[in-house]
N, C-alpha and C positions, 0 to 999 in steps of 0.2 A: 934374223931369218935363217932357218936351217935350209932349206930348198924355196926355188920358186914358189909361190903362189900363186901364179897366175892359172885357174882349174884348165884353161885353154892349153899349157905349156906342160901339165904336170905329167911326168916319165918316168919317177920312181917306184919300183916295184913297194907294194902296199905290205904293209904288217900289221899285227894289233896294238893293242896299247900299250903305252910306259906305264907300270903301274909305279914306278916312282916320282912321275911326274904330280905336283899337286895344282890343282886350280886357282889363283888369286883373284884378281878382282873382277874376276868374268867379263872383259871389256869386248865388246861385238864389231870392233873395227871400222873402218869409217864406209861410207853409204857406198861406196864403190866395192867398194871389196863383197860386202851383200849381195848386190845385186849379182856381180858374179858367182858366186854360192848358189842365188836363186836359178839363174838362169842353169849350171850345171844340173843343179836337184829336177828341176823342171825338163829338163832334155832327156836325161837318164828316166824319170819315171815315164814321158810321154813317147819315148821313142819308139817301142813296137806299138802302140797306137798308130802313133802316125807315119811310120814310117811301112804300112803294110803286113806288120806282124813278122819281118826278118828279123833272124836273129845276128848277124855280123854288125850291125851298126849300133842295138841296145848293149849288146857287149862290149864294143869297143867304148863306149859312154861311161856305162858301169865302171869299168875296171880306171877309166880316167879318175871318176870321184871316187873311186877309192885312193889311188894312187896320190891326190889331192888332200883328202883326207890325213894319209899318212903321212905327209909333211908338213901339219900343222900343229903347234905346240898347244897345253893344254888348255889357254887362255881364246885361241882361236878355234879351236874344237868345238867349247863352248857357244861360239858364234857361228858355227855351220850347226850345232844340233838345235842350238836356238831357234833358225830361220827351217830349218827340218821340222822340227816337233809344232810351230806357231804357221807356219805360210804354208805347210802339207799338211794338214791335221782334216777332221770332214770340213767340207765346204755348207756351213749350219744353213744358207739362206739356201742354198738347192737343195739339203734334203729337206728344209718344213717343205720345202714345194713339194717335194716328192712325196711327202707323206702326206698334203693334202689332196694330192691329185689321186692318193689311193684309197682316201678315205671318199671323195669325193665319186671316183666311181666306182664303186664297194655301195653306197647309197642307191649312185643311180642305176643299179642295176633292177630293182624294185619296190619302187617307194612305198608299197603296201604291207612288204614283206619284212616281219622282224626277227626272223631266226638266222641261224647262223650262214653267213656267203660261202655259196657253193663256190668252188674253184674252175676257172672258166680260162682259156688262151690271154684275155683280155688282164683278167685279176692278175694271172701268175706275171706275165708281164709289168707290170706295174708292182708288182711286191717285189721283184730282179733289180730294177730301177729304182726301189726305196731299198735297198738292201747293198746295191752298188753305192747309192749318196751317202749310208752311213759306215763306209770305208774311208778310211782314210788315207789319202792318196799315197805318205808313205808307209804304207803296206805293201804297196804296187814295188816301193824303191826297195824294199825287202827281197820282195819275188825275185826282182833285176838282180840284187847281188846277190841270192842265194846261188844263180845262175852260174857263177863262175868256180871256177876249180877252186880257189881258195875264199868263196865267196861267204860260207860257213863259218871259217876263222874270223875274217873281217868283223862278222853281226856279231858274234859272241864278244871279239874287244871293242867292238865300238859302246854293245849295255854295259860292258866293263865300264866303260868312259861316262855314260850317264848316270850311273852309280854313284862312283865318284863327286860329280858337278852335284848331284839333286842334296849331296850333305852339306852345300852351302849356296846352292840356288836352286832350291823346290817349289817349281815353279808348277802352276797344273798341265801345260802344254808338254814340259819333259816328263811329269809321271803320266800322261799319258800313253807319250812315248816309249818310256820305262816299259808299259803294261804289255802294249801290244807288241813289242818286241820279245818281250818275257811268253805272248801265248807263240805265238812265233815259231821260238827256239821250243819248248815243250812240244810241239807236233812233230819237230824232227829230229830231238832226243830222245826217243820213244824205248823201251825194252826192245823193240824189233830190232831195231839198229844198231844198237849197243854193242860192242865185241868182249866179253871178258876174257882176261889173259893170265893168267898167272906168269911174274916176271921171278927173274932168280940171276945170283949173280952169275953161275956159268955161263945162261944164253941170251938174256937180253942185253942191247946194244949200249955199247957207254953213254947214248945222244938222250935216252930213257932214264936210265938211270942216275945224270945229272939233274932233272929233271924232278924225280922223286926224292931225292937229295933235297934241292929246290924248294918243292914244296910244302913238304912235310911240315904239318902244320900245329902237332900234337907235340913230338917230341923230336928237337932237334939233333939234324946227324952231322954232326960235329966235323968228322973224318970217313975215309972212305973205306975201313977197318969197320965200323961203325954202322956204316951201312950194311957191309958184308955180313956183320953178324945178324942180321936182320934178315938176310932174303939168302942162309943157307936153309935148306930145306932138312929133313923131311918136318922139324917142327915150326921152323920157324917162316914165314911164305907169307908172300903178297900178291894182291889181284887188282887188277886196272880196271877200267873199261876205257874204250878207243870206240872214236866212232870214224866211218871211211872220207866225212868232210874234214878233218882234222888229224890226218895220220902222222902217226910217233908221236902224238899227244896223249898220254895219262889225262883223263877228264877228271878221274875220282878214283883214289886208291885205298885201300884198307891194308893197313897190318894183321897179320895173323900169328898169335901163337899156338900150339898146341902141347898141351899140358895133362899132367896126372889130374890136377884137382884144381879148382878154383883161387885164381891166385890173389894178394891183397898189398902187391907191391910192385909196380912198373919197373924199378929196378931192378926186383928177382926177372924179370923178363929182359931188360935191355943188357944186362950185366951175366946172365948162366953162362960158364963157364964152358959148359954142354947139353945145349939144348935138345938134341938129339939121341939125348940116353934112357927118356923120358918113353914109355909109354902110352901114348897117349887117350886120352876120356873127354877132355874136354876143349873146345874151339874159344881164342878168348880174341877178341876185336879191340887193339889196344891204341889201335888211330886209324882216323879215317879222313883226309883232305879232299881238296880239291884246288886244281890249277887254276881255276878260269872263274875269276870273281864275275863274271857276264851272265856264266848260270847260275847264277845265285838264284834261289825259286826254282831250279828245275830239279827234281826230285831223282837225283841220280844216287843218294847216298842210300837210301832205303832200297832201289831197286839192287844195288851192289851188296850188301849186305843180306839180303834174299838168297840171290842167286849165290854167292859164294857156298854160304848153307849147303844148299843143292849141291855142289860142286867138292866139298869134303863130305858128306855124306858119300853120293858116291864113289871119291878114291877110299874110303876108309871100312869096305863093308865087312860085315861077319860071316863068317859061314853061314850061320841061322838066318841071314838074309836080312838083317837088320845091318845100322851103321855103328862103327867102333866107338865115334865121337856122336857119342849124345847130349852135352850138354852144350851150349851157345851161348859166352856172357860176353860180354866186355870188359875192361876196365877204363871208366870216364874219367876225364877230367870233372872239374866243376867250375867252371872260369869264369864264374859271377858272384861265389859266393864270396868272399873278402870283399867285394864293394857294393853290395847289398848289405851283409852286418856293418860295415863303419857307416854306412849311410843311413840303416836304422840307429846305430848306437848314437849318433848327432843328432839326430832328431829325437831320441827319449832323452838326451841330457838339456835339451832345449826347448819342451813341451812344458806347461805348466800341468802342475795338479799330475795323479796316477796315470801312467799311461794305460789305455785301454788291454794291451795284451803286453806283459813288461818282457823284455829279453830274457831276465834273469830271475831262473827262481830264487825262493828267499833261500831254500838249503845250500844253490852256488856260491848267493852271496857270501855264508857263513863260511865254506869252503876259499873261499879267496882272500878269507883273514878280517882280522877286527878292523870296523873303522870300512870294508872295502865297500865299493859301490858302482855302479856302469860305468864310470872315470877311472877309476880302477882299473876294472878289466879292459879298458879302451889302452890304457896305455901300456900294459901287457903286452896288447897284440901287437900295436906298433913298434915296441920294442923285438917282435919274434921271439917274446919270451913262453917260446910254447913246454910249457914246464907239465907234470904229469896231472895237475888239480885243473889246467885247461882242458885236458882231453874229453872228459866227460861232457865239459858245458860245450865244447866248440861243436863236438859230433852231433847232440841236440840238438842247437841251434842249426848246424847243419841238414838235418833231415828235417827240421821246421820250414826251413827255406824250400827243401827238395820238392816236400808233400804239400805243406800248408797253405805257403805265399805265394798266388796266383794274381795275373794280370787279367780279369775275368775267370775264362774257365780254363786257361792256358798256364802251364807251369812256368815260372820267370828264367829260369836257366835254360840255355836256349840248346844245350849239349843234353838236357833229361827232355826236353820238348821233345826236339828231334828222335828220340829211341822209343822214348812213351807212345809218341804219334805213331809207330813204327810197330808199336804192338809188346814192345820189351815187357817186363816184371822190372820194378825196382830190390833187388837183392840184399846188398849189403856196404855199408861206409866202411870205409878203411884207414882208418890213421894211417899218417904219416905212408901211405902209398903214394905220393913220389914229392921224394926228397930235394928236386932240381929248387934252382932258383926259383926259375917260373911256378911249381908247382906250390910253394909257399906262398911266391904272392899271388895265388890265383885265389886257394881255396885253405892255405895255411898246411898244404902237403897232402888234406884229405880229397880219396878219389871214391866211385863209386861203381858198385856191379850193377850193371842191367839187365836181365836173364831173359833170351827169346827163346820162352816155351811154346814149342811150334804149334801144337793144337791150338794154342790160346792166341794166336797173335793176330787174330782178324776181328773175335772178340772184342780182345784190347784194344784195337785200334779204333771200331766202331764205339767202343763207351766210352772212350778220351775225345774223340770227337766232337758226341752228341753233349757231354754232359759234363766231361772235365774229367771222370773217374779215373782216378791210377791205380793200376795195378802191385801189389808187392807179395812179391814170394812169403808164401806160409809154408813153414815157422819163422817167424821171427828170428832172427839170430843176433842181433844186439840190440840194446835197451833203448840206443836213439831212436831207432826205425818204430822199436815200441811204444816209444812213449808219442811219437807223432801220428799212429795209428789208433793210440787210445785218444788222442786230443783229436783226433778227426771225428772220432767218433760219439764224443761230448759235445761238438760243435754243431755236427747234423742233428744230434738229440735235441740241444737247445733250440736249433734253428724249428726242427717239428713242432715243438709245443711252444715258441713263441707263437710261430704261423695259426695252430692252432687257436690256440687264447685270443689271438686279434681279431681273429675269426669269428668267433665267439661275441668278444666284448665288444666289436668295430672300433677297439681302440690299437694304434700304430706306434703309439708311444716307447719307448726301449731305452735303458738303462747304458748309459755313455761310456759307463767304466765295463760294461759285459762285454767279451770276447763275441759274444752273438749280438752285435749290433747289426743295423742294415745295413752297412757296407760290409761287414765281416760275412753276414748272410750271404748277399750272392757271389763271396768267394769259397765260401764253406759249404751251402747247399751242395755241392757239387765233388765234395770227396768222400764220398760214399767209396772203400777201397775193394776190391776185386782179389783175394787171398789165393795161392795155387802152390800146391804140396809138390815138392823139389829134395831131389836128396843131394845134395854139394857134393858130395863125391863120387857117387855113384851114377849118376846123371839123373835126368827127367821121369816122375815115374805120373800114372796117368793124373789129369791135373782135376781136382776136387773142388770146382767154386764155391768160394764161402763168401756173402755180400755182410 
């Protein structure tokens, strides 16, 4: 036992989670300890109920379960969020009441009458009271700690905490809880509230910049030389957001370079000897973190990467009243794609008969010598023998993955989801763009450009939405992106004039080895691609949709 548990005893000032802590065997402590839990959770949420609506005595409550909270290990966590999300969740048997009593006089209001109930003192009443029952009471225990100065922090690591628990006890009562803490935290993460900063190593405090160190989730900063070269100015710059429940917290940070031209090596970035010699055309987003695994789902990375935009435009303007920095890419990781290919390549070595769409065309095969075959090149990769007759097939296979391989209508990589949802263009693969450990095992070194062309990125984001469409920069600039743009576009063909013909014949029938099967169908109806004319070094010129 780290501290008391007794919730009646508990003194220690409240913090958020250990995220090194991991959950074991979820044990909920024996019947006394619960009840205590319950009895705290129930005091804290009823207390300005019944205590008159003062606020000195819900406070003093609140801050005990928290303080309660914070000294309990992660096994016992598990057991106060348990009896939280299952024993405060709605109370089902008062709202059917509730809802029958509205439905009930909602009728009697006239029995002859069957068009739509007029709203009357009575109705509204009764729809407040069905609308209060399918609240769940802790919501209320939300309100309570939102209430205190650090009250903020606490909810953001306590979802941290249930995050955590629901990857090895997902249970409906905690994704419940999960949810309605998730809309929660969204109404008071808002763009209104948000503060963005620009930090830099002359003026922000070392307590920050340890912090950003810390987190930094794209590309590790080794030493504090390392960091430095990262946040000297005027090319190199980073931007926060801070919100006022959570101060000297970085919620979400982005790197920023600025550069002559579009770059295709994160090391030419992390490594320029003078980044400041450069001037500059082009904004490039070459990591973007975040602190606080609790907002996970709240969309603060899209809002930060907007607003930055904003924010170098206008430090960077031209006489003619335009900005300096016109073009806005990224450089991504890809950190799915290596266990996506070995997990397809295991499964076409282990399938009988042709596989329906095969990894490997036949000119690769010939390319990777006599005799070779998907065993072959599977044990290539494992070895890291990324030799120069790889490059070709991995970077395909790569943009097949980027463009093609969808979980519905959503892209599998969940770092192109994120910027596609966002409105980006997909631009350009990169060999061998970053050379780190991690970056081989992630994606075999290859990274990618995402280009947000600003007229177009409300477009994009509304057709990735609705329909799955991804956007990519026209012209093409390498053969992989090509060739996955011509197979997108062979697949919707097929898919049309199968649809058709079944149409036609009323027959559904479809060919097992066609790439346009009905499961390939409703991942491929859906990439119809969105083309928009970009000059890479020059920056953005107006954009020309081609469907």
């Amino acid at each position: 036992m780290k501290v008391a548990r007794n919730p009646k005893h508990a003194t220690r000032a409240f913090v958020t989670n250990d995220e090194n802590e991991t959950p074991t065997n979820g044990s909920i402590g024996s019947s006394g300890e619960g009840d205590d839990v319950r009895q705290l959770l129930r005091a804290t949420i009823l207390a300005r109920k019944e205590h008159g609506g003062g606020d000195v005595l819900p406070a003093l409550l609140a801050r005990r379960c928290c303080e309660f909270y914070a000294g309990l290990d992660m096994d016992e966590r598990i057991n106060f969020l348990t009896i939280l999300s299952r024993d405060f969740d709605v109370d089902r048997t008062h709202a059917l009441a509730a809802a029958q009593s509205y439905i009930d006089k909602s009728h009697s209001l006239d029995d002859d009458y069957q068009g739509p109930v007029s709203a009357t003192p009575r109705i509204n009443r009764h729809e407040r009271e069905l609308r209060a029952a399918l609240r769940p009471l802790y919501e209320q225990f939300f309100d309570q700690i939102n209430r205190l100065p650090e009250g903020m922090a606490f909810l953001v690591g306590m979802r941290g905490d249930v995050l955590k628990i629901l990857q090895s006890h997902p249970t409906p009562p905690l994704r419940h809880l999960s949810t309605s803490l998730l809309t929660h935290l969204q109404q008071t993460f808002s763009t209104t509230t948000l503060d963005l900063r620009p930090l830099t190593w002359e003026t922000t405090p070392a307590s920050i910049l340890e912090l950003i160190a810390h987190y930094e989730a794209v590309h590790a900063v080794p030493t504090w030389q390392q960091l430095k070269r990262r946040l000297m100015g005027p090319n190199r710059l980073c931007y926060a957001f801070f919100h006022k429940g959570m101060p000297g917290v970085p919620l979400t940070f982005v790197m920023v370079a600025l550069v002559g031209s579009v770059p295709e090596s994160v090391q030419d970035i992390l490594n320029d000897p003078d980044p400041n010699a450069t001037v500059p055309t082009a904004g490039v987003f070459y990591s973007i973190s975040s602190s606080q695994k609790g907002l996970s789902g709240v969309d603060l990375g899209n809002f930060l990467i907007k607003r930055v935009v904003a924010e170098l435009q206008s430090r960077h303007p031209t006489t003619s009243g335009g900005s300096q920095i016109k073009t806005f890419v990224t450089l991504s990781p890809i950190p799915r794609f290596r266990i996506w290919l070995e997990t397809a390549l295991n499964h076409e070595m282990t399938i009988k008969g042709p596989p329906p769409a095969p990894l490997l065309l036949e000119s690769e095969v010939v390319t990777l010598g006599e005799g070779a075959d998907v065993k072959t090149f599977k044990t290539l990769l494992e070895q890291n023998h990324l030799t120069p007759a790889l490059k070709p097939i991995l970077l395909r296979l790569c943009a097949r993955y980027l463009l093609l391989e969808k979980k519905r209508a959503a892209i599998l990589d969940p770092v192109a989801n994120f910027h596609i949802r966002n409105g980006a263009c997909v631009q350009r693969l990169n060999w061998m763009g970053d050379t780190s450990e991690k970056g081989i095992a992630q994606s075999y070194g290859i990274m990618v450009n995402y280009n947000y062309v600003l007229p177009r990125l409300h477009e994009n984001n509304m057709r990735y939405l609705l329909d799955g469409t991804v956007p990519v920069i026209q012209p093409v600039v390498d053969d992989s992106v090509k060739w996955a743009v011509a197979q997108a576009t062979t697949l919707v063909d097929k898919t049309t004039t199968t649809t058709t013909n079944n149409n036609n014949n009323n027959n559904n029938n479809t060919d097992d080895h066609d790439m346009a099967s009905a499961q390939d169908r409703r991942k491929v109806a859906k990439i119809a691609l969105v083309t928009v004319d970009v000059d890479m070094d020059a920056g953005t010129r107006p954009p020309q949709p081609k469907l």
